[in-house]
C-alpha positions as CSV (number, residue, x, y, z in Angstrom):
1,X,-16.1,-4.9,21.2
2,X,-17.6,-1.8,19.6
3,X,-20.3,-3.6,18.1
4,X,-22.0,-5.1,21.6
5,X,-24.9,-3.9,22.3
6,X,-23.9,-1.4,25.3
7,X,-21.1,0.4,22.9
8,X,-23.1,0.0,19.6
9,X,-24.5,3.2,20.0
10,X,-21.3,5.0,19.5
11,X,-20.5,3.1,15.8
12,X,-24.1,4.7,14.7
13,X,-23.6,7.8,16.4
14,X,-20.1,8.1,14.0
15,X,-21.7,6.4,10.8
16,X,-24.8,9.5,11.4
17,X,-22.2,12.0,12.2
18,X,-20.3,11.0,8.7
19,X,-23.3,10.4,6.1
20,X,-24.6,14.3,7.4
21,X,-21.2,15.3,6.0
22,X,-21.9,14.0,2.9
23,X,-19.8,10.6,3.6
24,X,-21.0,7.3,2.5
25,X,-20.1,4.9,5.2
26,X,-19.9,1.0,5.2
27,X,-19.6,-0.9,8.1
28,X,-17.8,-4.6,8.2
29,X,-16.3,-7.2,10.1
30,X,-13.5,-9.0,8.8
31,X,-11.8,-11.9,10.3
32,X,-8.1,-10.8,10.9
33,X,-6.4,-14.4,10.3
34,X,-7.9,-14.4,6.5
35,X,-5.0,-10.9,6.2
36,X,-2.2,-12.3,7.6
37,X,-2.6,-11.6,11.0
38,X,-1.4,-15.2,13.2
39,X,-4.6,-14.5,15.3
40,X,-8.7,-15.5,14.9
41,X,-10.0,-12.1,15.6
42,X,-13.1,-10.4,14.5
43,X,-12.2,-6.5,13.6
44,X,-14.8,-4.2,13.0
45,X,-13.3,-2.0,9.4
46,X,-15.0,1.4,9.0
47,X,-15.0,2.5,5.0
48,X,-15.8,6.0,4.4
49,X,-15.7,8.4,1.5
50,X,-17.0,11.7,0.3
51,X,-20.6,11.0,-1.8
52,X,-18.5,12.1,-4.8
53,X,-15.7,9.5,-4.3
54,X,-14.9,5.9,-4.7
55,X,-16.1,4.0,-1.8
56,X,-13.0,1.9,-1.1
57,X,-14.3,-2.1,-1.4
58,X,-13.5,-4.7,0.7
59,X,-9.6,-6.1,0.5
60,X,-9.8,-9.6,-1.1
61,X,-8.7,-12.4,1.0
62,X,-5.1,-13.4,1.1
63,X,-5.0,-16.4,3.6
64,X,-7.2,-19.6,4.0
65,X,-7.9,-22.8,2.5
66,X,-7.7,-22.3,-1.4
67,X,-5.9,-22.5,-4.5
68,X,-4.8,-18.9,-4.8
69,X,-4.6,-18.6,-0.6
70,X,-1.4,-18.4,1.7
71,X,-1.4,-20.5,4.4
72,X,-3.1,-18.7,7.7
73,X,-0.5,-17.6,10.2
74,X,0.3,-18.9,13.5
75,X,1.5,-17.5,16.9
76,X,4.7,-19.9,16.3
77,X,5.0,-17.9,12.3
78,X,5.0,-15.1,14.1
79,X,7.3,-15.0,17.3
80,X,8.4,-18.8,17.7
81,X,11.9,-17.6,16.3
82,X,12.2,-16.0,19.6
83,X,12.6,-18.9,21.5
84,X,16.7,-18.7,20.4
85,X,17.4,-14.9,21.8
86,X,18.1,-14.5,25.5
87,X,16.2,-11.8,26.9
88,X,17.3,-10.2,30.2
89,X,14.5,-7.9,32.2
90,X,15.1,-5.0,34.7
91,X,13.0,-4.2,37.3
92,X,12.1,-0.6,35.3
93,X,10.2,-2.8,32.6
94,X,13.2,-2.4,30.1
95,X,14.0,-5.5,28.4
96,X,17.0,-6.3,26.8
97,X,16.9,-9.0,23.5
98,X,20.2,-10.0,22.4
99,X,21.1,-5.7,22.4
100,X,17.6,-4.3,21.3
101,X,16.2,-2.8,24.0
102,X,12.4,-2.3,24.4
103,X,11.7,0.1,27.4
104,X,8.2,-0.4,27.1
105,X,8.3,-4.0,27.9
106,X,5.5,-4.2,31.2
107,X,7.2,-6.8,33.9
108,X,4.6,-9.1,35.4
109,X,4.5,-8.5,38.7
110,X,5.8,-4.6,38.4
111,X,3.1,-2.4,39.5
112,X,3.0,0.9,37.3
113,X,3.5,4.6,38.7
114,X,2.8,8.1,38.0
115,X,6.2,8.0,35.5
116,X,5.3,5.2,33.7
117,X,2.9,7.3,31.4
118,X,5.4,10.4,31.6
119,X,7.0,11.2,27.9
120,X,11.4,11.5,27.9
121,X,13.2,11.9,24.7
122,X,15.4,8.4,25.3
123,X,12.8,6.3,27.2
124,X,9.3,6.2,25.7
125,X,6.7,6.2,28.7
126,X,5.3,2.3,29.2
């Protein structure tokens, strides 16, 4: 993450870069399962505001173990509806789900090529 000790010198290198702008900065780590999100990850949240502005504060917690908490999220909250479509998979990495496709679906096993990262109008690059 950005906060190990080989990459940390990148946050403080854009936190000094932003306070010499006249930006107050705050740095946190929030847990993203305590928001919603159906996994147990750390993320790093950046605040920044002019010195003459409102310093947005930290979002209160919506999910956990509480009165005024939702349940936390699981994987299965999230995609276990899935388990009822059909999904069909070319060999281009398109995958078809009961007639939505998704053509940047990555096949295991598919090795990617120069095209893969190239931009069309009807097929967005994988």
């Amino acid at each position: 993450g950005i906060l190990r000790e080989s990459t940390r010198s990148y946050i403080r290198k854009v936190v000094s870069d932003l306070q010499e702008m006249e930006y107050q900065v705050r740095v946190e780590i929030l847990l993203s399962s305590n928001y919603g999100d159906p996994q147990n990850r750390k993320r790093v949240i950046l605040w920044a505001a002019k010195s003459h502005m409102h310093l947005p504060s930290t979002p209160k917690v919506t999910h956990g173990n509480g009165p005024e908490l939702l349940p936390k999220k699981t994987v299965r909250d999230a995609i276990g509806g899935l388990e009822k479509y059909e999904a069909f998979v070319n060999k281009k990495g398109s995958i078809n789900l009961n007639g939505v496709i998704d053509h940047n679906f990555r096949c295991i096993g598919t090795a990617l090529t120069e095209n893969d990262y190239v931009l069309r109008a009807n097929r967005p690059a994988r």
